[in-house]
N, C-alpha and C positions, 0 to 999 in steps of 0.2 A: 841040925842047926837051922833056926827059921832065916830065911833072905829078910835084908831087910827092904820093907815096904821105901818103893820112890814117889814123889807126888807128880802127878802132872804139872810141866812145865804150862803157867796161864801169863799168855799174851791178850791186853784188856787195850783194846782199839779206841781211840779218841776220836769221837762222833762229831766233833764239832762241824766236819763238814757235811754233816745232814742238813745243817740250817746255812749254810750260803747260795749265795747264788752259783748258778752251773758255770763253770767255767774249766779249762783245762783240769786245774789243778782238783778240782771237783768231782771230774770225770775218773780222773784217773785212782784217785781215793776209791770211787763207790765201786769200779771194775776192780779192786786191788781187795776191798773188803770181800767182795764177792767171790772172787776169783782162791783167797786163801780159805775161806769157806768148804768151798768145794775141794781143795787142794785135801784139807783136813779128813772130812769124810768120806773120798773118793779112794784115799790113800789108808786110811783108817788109822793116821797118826796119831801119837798118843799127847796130843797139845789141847789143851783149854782155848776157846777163844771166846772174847769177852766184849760185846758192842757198849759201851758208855756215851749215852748222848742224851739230849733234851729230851722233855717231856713230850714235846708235839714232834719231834722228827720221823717223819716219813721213810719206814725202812721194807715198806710190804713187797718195794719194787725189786729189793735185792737177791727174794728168794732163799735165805739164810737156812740151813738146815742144821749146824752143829753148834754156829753161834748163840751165845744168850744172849738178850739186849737187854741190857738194865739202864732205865730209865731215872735219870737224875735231876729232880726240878727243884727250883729254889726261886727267889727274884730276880735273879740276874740271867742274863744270858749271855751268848755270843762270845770277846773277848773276856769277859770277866767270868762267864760261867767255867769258863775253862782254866782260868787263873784259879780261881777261889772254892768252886765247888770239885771238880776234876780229880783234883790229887788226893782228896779221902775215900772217893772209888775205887782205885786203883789197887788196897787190899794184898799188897803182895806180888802183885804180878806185875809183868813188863808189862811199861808204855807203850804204847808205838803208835807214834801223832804221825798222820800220813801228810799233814798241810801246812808245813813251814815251820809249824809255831808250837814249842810246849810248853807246860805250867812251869813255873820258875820254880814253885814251893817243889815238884818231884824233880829238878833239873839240881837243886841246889840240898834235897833232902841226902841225895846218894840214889836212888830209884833206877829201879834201873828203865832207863829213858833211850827208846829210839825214836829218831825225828825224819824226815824225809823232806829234805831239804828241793825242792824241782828245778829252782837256779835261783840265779841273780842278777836277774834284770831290773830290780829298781836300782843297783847299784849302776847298771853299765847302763841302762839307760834311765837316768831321774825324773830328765823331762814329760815321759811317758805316764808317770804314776803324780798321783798328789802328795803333797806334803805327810799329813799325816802317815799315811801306808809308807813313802819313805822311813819316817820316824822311826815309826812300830819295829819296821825291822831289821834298822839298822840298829837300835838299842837293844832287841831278842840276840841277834846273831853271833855276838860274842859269848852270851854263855851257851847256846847250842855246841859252840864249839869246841867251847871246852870241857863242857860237862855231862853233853848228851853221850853214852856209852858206847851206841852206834851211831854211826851218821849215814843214810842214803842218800843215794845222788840220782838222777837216770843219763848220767852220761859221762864219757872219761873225759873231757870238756868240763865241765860241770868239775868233776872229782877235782882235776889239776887248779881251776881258780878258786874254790874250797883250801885247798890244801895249802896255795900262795898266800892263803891269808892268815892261817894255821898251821903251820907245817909240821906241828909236834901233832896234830890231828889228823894226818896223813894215814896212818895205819890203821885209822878206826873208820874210814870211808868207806863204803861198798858202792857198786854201779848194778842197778837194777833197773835197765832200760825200759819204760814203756810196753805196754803189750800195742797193739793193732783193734780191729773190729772188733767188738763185743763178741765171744758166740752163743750170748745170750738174747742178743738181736738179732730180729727175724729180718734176714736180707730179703723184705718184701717186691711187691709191684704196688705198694698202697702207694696214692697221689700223695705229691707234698701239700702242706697244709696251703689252703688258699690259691689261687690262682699267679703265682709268682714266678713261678719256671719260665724264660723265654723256650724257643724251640730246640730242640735238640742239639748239641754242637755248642754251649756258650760256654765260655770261661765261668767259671768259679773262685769263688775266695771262702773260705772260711775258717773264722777266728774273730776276736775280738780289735773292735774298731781303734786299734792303739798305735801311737807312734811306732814302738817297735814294730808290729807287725808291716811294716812300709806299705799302710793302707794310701795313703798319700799317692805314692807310685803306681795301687793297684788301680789306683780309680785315672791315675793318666794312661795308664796301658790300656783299659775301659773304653774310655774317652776314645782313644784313636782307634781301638778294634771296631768300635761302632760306626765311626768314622768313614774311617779306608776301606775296610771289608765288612760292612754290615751284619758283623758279629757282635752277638749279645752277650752281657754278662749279671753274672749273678751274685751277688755279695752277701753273707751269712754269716749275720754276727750283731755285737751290738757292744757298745760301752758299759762301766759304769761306776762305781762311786769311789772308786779305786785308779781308775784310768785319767788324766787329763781331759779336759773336752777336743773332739778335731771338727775341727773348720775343713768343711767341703761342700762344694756344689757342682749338681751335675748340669753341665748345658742342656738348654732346652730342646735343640736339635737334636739330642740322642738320649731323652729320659726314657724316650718308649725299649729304650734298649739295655739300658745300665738300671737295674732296680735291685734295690735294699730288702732283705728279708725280716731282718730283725733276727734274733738268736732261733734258732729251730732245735729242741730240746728232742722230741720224740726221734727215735735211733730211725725206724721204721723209713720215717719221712727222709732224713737226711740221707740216708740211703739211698733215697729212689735221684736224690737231687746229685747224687757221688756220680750215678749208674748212666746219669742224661745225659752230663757236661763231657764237653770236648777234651776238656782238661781240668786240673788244679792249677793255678798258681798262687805258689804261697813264698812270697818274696821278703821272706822276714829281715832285719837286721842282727839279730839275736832271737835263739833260740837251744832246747834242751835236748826235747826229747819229744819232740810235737807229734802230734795224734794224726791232725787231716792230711798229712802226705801218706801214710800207711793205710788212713779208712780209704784214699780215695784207687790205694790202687788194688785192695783188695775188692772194688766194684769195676775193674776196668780201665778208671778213669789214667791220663797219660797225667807224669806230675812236672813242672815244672817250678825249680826250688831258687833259694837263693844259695850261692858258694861259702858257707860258711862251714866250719867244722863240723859243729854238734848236725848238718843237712845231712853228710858226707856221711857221718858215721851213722846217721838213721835208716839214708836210702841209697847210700853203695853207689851202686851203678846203672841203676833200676830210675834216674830220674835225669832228668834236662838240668842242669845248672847254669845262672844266670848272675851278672851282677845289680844287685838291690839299688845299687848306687848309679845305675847307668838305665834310665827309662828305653832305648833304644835297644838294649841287649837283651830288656826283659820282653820288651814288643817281639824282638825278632826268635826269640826262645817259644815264646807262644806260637808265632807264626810256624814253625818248626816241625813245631808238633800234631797241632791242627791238621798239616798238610800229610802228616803221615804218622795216624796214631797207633795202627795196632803193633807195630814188634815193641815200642816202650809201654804199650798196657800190658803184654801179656810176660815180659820182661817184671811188670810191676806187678802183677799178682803171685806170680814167683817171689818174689822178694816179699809181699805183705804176709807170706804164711809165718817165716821166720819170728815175726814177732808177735807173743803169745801172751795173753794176762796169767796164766797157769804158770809159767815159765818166770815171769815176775812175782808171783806170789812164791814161785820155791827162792828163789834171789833173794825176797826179804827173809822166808822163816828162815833160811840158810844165814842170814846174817843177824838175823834176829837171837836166836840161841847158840850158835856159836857150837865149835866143836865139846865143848864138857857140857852145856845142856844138854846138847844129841846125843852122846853115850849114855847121861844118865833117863834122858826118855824113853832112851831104848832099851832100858833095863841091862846096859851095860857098863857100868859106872868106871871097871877096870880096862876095857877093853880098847882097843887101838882102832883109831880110827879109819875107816878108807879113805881114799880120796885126800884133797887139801880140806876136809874141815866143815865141819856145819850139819845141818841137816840132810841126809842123804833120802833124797824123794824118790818115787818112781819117773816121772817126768823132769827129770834133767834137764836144769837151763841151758837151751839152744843158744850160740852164737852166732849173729848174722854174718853171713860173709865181710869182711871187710875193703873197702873200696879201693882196686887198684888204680882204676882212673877214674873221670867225671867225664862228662859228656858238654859239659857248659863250654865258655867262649873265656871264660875266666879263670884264674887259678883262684884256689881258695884263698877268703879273705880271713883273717884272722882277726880276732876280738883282740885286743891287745888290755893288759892291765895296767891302767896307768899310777902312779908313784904312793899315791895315799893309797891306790887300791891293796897295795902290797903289804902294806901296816897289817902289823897283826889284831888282829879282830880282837 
């Protein structure tokens, strides 16, 4: 009696973030496409993967070996390409939109649609973003919730104000944390671009120039490092059409010491800038699953965060914690560590191996196909599954240790949801 023939399960990736500008969410996409990539043929799973994007998008840098990219042009681009052209590529197989946003027509056809939601910061913080990008998506986010098949998160933060806002959506959440460093970037000794580094030993910032990132605070802790201790610092990052404008200026007594880099896109470079600096600090108000406290301790660098949950649960124990809210605590947090970097660097590079983009990319197919996908890719369609369910990889999503205590002056500060935040989406 012949078996009967199963088809490959085809997962068809929403390229739409080939054509934005870099920015976390950016980042974290192209390591997440590449990284399932390689997941697919390293493993020799039996999954389709399927790149859909623009005509012009730039994919040579990814290295793609099992992926197809099929190329989709029309007149439109950007948010409407993705509205309007998107959902007739798709052919059958799962969505899976890495950057917030999917086509209404496959969200509302029955498709099966997963979305990756990274947070919700324009919600918790508005002032931060412009109107429009408000708009957009708080008008998306209610049928994400209801309709999308899976929902990603990267953080149980994340899952839980997701969930307060949907709670009948609760069960279709997964937490697929962030991976760390590329290991597709060369941890060089190349100079960073242009003459920009002060001398060895400067504080660091990097991220986008936004309210929530409490760049505001970075640049007064700047100010007086330069100040008091004729320590330099170095800021990396940049706004943009998406972000509020900030108003800052740096005194002219200590410009030679406080300088702006603008966004530094090549890994290479940023690396070498991770490798110099005395430290990190990255003092956000709100955050997910942020990247620069992991790249910078996988170079050494000592990190010092703000005391917020989604910090706690990224970097354990392996970081300084500060309060965002108190310029004096973050001064003296830096001062800290400065004075004695190496047992939290090498505390931190212990803790940056933990998190993996291999490791996130089985997270997503694992949540992607579900346990009756997995049996039937596996050519076992009757058979009982291991484990709780999904995809079962060789590489096994790692669990970072979770944070017995902090090391900060503060106890964790908590995002709280305030009363419309609770409505359901």
């Amino acid at each position: 009696m012949n078996q009967p023939t199963t088809r490959r399960p085809e997962i068809v990736i929403n390229g739409r973030f080939l054509m934005q500008p870099v920015t976390g969410v950016q980042r974290v996409a192209r390591e997440l496409t590449r990284a399932l990539d390689r997941l697919v043929a390293e493993d020799g799973l039996p999954v389709a993967l399927r790149l859909v994007c623009e005509p012009s998008a730039e994919v040579d840098d990814l290295g793609l070996r099992v992926t197809k990219v099929e190329r989709a042009g029309s007149r439109w681009g950007g948010h409407a390409w993705e509205q309007l052209v998107l959902p007739g590529r798709v052919r059958g197989g799962h969505l899976l939109c890495l950057g917030n946003t999917a086509p209404f027509a496959s969200l509302h056809a029955g498709q099966g649609v997963t979305v990756m939601i990274h947070d919700l910061s324009y919600r918790q913080f508005p002032g931060a973003y412009r109107l429009h990008y408000r708009l957009g998506h708080r008008f998306m986010l209610p049928s994400l919730l209801r309709r999308a098949r899976t929902i990603i998160t990267v953080s149980e933060r994340e899952k839980a104000m997701l969930a307060a806002l949907r709670p009948e959506a609760r069960g279709r959440i997964r937490v697929a944390q962030n991976g760390g460093w590329s290991s597709s970037a060369a941890s060089s000794h190349e100079a960073a671009p242009g003459d920009v580094a002060p001398t060895r030993g400067y504080m660091l910032f990097v991220g986008s120039l936004s309210r929530r990132k409490n760049i505001h605070g970075v640049l007064s802790v700047a100010v007086q490092l330069a100040r008091e201790d004729g320590v330099g610092t170095l800021i990396v990052g940049g706004g943009s059409d998406i972000l509020s404008p900030i108003a800052g200026e740096i005194p002219a007594d200590v410009a030679h010491l406080v300088r702006f880099t603008g966004p530094v896109t090549e890994l290479d470079a940023l690396g070498r800038l991770y490798r110099n600096a005395g430290c990190l600090l990255f003092p956000s108000f709100y955050e997910a699953s942020p990247l620069p406290p992991i790249e910078a301790m996988h170079f050494d660098c000592p990190v010092v965060v703000s005391a917020i949950p989604a910090m706690t649960e990224r970097c354990g124990t392996a970081a300084v914690y500060c309060d965002p809210h108190d310029v004096d605590d973050m001064l003296a947090a830096v001062r800290r560590v400065l004075a004695d970097p190496a047992p939290l660097a090498a505390k931190g590079r212990l803790h940056a191996a933990h998190w993996t983009w291999r490791d996130q990319a089985a997270g997503v197919l694992d949540a992607v196909l579900g346990t009756n996908a997995r049996r039937s890719a596996m050519g076992d369609p009757a058979g009982e599954a291991p484990g709780e369910g999904g995809l079962m990889l060789a590489g096994t999503p790692q669990q970072a240790p979770r944070p017995r205590s902090t090391e900060g002056t503060v106890s964790n500060r908590m995002v709280q949801l305030s009363a419309n935040e609770r409505e359901r989406a």
